[in-house]
C-alpha positions in Angstrom: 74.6 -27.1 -12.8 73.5 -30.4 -11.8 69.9 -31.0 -10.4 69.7 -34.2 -8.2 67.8 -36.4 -5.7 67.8 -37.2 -2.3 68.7 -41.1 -3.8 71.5 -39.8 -5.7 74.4 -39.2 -2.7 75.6 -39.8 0.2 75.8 -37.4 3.4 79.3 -37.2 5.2 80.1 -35.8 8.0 83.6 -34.1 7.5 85.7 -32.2 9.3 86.9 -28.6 8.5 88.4 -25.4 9.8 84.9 -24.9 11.5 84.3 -27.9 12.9 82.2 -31.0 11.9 80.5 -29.9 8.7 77.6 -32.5 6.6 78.7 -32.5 3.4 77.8 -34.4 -0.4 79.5 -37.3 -1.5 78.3 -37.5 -5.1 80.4 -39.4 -7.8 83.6 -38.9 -5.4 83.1 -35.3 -5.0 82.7 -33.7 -1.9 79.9 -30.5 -1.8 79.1 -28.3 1.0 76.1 -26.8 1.6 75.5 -22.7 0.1 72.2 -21.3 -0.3 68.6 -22.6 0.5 65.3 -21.9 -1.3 61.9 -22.2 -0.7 61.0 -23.5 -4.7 63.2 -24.9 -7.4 63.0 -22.2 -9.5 65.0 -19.8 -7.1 67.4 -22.2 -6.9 68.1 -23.0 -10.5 68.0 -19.1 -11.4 71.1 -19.0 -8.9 72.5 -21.5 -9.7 71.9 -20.4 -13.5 74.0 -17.2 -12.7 76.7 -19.0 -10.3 77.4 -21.3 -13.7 77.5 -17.8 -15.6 80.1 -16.6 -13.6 82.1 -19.8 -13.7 81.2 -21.5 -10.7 80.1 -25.3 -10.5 77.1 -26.3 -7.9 74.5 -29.3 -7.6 70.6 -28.3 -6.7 69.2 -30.4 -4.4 65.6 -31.0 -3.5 65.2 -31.8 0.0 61.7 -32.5 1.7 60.7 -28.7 2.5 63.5 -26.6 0.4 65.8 -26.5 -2.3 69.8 -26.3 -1.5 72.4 -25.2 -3.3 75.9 -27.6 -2.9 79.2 -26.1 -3.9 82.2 -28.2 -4.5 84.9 -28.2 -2.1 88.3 -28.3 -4.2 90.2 -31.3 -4.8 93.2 -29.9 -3.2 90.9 -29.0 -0.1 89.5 -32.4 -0.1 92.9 -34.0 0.1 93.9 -31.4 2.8 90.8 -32.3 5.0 91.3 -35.7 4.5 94.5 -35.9 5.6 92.9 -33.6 8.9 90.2 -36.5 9.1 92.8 -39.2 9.4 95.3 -37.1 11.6 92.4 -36.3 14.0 91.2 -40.3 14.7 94.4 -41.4 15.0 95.1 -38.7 17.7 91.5 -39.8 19.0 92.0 -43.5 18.9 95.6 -43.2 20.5 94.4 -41.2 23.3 91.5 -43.8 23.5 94.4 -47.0 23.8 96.2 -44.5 26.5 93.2 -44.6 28.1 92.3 -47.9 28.2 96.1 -49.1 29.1 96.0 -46.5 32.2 92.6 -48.5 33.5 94.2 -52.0 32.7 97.2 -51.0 35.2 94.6 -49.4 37.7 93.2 -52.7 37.6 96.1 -54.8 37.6 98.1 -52.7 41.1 94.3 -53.0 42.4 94.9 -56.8 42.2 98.4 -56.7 43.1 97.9 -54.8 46.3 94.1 -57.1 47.2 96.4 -60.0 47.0 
């Protein structure tokens, strides 16, 4: 169990079986958001007992509740990251199919003006 700050990550937004999730990036791992709690003693007490059962998770203090993060595996991480990159390049090549369909709109709308 690790308590930490709203200075000490970064938010990502990543993209998983369902859909575009925000996610932690802290020290290179990736945490997804669990359980919320309305004081930091709930929180910890769960978190407490998660650890006891032999699970990892951050507490975070956020500006009007406390969140529980869980780690998302290393092997899951990979897996969506290779997902990430698979979907913009998908995105950016239908974007440059796009843009090359307009350019010979254009062009046969000069061709045929002049």
């Amino acid at each position: 169990m690790m308590l930490i700050s709203l200075t000490d990550y970064e938010l990502v937004d990543i993209i998983t079986p369902l859909g575009i999730e925000q996610a932690i990036d802290y020290l290179g791992q990736l945490f997804l958001p669990a359980e919320t709690y309305k004081n930091s003693d709930d929180a910890i007490n769960a978190c407490r007992a998660d650890l006891e059962s032999g699970l990892f998770s951050i507490v975070v203090q956020e500006p009007n509740q406390v969140r529980i993060w869980c780690p998302i595996p290393r092997q899951m991480q990979t897996e969506l990251l290779d997902l990430n990159i698979a979907k913009l390049i998908k995105e950016i090549d239908r974007e440059i199919s796009v843009r090359e369909a307009n350019e010979a709109i254009a062009a046969d709308s000069y061709h045929l003006a002049a």
